[in-house]
N, C-alpha and C positions, 0 to 999 in steps of 0.2 A: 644590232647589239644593244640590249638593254643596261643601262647604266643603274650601279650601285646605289646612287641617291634615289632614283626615283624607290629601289624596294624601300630602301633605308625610309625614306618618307610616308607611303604606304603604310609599315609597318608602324610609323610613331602613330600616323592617326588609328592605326588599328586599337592600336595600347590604350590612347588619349580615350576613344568613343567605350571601351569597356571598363574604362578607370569610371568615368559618368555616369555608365549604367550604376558600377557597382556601389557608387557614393548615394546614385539614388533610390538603388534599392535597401539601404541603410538607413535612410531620413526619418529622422524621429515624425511619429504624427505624419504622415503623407499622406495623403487622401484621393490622391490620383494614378500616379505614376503604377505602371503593369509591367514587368520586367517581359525584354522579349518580345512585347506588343505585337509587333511586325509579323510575327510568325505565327500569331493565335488566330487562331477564327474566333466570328462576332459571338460564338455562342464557350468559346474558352474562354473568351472577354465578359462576356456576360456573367458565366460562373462564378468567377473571380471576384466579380461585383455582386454580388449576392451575400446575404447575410449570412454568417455560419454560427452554428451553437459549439462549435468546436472546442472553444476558449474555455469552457468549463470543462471540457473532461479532463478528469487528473490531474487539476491545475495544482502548483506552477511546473510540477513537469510537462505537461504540454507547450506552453509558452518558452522554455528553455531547450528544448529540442528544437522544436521550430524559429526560436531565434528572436522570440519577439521578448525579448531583456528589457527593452522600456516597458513594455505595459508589468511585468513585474514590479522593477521601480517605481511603477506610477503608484501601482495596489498596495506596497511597504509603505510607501510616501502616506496614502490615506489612511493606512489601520494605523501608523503614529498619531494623525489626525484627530484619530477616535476620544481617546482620553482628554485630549482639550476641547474636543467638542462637549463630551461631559462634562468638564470640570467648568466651563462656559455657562456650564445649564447648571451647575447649581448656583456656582456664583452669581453669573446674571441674570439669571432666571430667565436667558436670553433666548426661545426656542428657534428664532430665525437665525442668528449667530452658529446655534451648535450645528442645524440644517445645509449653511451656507459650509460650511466646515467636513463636513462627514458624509453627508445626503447626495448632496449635488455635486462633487468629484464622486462618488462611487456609480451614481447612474451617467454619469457623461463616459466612466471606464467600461461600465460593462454595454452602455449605446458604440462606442468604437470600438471595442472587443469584438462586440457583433458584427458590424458595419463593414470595418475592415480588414479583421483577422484572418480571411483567406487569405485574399490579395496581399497581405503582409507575409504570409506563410510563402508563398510563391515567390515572392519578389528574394527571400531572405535565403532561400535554401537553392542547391541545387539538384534539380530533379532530371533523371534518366529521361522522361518522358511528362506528356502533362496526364494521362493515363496513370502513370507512379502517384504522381501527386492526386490526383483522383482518389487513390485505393486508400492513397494517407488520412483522405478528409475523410473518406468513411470511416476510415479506422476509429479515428478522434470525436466522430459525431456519435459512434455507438457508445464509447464511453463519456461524450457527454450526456449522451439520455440517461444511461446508468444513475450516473449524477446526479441529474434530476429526480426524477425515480427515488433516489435512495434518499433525496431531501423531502420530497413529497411524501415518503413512507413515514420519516421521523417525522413531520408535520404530522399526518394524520393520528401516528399512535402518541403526540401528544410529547412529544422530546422535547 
């Protein structure tokens, strides 16, 4: 006969090991952690770590389906930045000040946009299959090339 404590215990640690996944599938800035690890092959692991251009298409709706809210806040945080990076540069006439202010958070945003914004995608959502999640990234990759494209066009005709 199996005794009540021992489920009763099983199940806390059940609860306890997915309460940690889900706290670290939430971690602001994480750079490692792969939700599920255990169940991926080296090349869904590999995926994951791969750079995606996903982050720009239809930003910030993309980023708010998928769940990645801090990098939102980060990119609000830097275009407030903007104007006193200006106002820096006229006052101090200071161009490394406005740089350190405006330049340097925006490429460090859109280096971990790249960097990690799958793996963030995955860790944050949950997906029927990693297949589902697959069909997602394509989704988001073709309207980030759109993206691109369409900023490339207004470059070229000179917008």
């Amino acid at each position: 006969m199996v005794s009540i404590e021992k489920y009763t215990e099983q199940g806390k640690k059940e609860i306890e090991e997915k309460y940690v996944k889900l706290e670290k599938s939430k971690a602001w800035f994480d750079t490692k952690y792969i939700k599920d690890e255990e169940q991926l092959t080296q090349e869904q692991i590999a995926y994951l770590r791969k750079y995606s251009i996903t982050i720009i298409g239809l930003w910030p709706l993309n980023a708010l389906v998928r769940k990645q809210w801090d990098l939102v806040i980060i990119l609000v945080i830097i275009y407030f930045l903007l104007p006193a990076g200006v106002a820096l540069l006229e006052i101090y006439s200071s161009v490394y000040l406005a740089i350190a202010l405006t330049v340097v958070p925006s490429i460090w945003w859109l280096y971990f946009s790249l960097k990690h914004g799958r793996r963030l995608a995955w860790n944050r959502n949950e997906w029927k299959s990693f297949e589902s999640f697959e069909k997602s990234e394509r989704v988001w990759a073709l309207f980030a090339w759109i993206t691109v494209a369409f900023y490339v066009l207004l470059v070229a005709i000179g917008y």
